[in-house]
Residue frames relative to the residue before (quaternion, step in Angstrom):
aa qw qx qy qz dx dy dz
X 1.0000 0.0000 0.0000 0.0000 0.00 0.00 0.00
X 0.4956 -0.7479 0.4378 0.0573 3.49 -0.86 1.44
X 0.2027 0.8529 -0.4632 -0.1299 3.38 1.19 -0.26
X 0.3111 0.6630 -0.4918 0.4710 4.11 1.08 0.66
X 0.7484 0.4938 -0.1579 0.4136 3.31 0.61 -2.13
X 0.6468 0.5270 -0.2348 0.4987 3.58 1.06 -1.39
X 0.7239 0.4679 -0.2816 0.4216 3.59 0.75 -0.91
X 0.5479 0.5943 -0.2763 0.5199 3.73 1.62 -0.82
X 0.8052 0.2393 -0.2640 0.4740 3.42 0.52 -1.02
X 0.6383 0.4454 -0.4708 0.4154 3.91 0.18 0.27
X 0.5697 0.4673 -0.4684 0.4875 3.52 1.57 0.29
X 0.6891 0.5458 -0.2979 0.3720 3.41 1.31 -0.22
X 0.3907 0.6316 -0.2813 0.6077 3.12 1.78 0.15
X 0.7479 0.5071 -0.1757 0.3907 3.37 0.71 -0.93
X 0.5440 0.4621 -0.2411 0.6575 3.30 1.67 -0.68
X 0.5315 0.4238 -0.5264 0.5107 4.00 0.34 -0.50
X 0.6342 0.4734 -0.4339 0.4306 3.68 -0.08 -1.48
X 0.6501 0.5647 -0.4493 0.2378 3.32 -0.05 -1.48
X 0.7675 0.5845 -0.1821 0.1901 2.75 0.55 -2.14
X 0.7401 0.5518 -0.1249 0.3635 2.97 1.43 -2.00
X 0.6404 0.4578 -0.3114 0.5323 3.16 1.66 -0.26
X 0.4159 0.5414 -0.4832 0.5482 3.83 1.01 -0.36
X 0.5723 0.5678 -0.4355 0.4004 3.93 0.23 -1.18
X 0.7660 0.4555 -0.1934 0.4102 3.04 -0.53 -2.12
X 0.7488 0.3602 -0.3445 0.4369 3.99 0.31 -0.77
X 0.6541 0.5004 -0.3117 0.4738 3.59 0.92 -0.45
X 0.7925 0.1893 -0.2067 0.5417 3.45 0.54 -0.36
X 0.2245 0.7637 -0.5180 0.3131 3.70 0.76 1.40
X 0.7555 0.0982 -0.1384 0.6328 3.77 -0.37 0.68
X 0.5904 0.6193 -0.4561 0.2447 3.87 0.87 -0.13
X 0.1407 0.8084 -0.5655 0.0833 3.48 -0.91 0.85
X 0.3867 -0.7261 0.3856 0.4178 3.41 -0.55 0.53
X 0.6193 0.5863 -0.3274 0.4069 3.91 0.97 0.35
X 0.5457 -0.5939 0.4316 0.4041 3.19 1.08 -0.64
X 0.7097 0.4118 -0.3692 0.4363 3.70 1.11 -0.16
X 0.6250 -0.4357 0.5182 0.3887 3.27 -1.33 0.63
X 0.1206 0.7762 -0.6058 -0.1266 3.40 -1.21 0.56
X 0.6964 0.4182 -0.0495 0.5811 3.27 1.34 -1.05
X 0.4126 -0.7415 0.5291 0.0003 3.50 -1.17 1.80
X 0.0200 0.8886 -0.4580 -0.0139 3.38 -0.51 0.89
X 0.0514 0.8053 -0.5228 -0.2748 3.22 0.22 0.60
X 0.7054 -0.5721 0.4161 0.0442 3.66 -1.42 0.59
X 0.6766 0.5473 -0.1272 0.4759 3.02 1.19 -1.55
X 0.7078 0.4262 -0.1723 0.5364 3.58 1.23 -1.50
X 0.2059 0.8005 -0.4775 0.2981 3.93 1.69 -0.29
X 0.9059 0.2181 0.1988 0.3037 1.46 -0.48 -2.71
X 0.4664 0.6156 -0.4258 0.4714 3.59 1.51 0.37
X 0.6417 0.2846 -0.2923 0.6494 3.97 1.19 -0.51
X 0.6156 0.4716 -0.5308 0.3418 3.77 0.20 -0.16
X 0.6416 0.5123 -0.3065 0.4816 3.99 1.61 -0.43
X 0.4492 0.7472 -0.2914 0.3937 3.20 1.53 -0.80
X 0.6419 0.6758 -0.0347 0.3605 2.74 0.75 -1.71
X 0.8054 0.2255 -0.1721 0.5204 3.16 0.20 -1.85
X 0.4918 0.6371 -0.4156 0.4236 3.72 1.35 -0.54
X 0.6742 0.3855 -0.3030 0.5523 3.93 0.58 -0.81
X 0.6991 0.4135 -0.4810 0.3300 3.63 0.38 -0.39
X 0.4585 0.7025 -0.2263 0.4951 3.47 1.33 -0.64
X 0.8197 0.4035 -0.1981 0.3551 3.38 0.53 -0.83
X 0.4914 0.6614 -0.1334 0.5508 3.00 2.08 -1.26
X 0.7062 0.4809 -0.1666 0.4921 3.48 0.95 -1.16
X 0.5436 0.5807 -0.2192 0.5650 3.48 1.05 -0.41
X 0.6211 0.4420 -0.1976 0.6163 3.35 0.93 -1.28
X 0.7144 0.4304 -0.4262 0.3503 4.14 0.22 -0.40
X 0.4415 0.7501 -0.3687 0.3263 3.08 1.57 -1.29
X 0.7959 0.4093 -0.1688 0.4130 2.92 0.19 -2.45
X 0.7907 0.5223 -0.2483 0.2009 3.43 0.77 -0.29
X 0.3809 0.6183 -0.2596 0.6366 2.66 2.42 -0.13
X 0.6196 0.4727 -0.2910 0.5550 3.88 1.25 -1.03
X 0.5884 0.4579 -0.4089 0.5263 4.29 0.50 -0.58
X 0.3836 0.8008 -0.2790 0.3657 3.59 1.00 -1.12
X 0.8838 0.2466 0.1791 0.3550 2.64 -0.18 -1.80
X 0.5422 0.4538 -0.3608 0.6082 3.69 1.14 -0.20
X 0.8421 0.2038 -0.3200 0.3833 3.78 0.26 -0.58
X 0.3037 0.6249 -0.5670 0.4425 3.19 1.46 0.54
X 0.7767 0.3679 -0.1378 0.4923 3.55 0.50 -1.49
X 0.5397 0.5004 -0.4161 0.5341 3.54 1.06 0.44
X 0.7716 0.3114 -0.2548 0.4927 3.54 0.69 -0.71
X 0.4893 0.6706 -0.4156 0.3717 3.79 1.40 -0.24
């Protein structure tokens, strides 16, 4: 178990979310007529846009320590 790889790809997850929610808020009320077409609710936004940064955060944390395990049995076996 890779716990680098695991920690890399749930930050990439985190950027999709990010993204797909950055999206959805940017292109709220946009149309190329002028009418509302598209419902946004906000609340759930900005509830995955924390999500998000909350999982990237956590992931990152997770590389650290794994760069820190890393390194101790590097300097254990050295």
């Amino acid at each position: 178990m890779d716990l680098s790889a695991i920690a890399l790809q749930g930050m990439e997850q985190a950027q999709v979310q990010l993204g797909n929610a950055a999206t959805s808020l940017a292109g709220a009320g946009a149309s190329p007529n002028g009418a509302n077409l598209d419902i946004v609710d906000l609340s759930a936004e900005m509830v995955a846009l924390m999500s998000a940064k909350n999982d990237y955060s956590v992931n990152l944390s997770v590389l650290k320590t794994a760069g820190q395990i890393e390194k101790q049995i590097i300097d254990l076996l050295a």
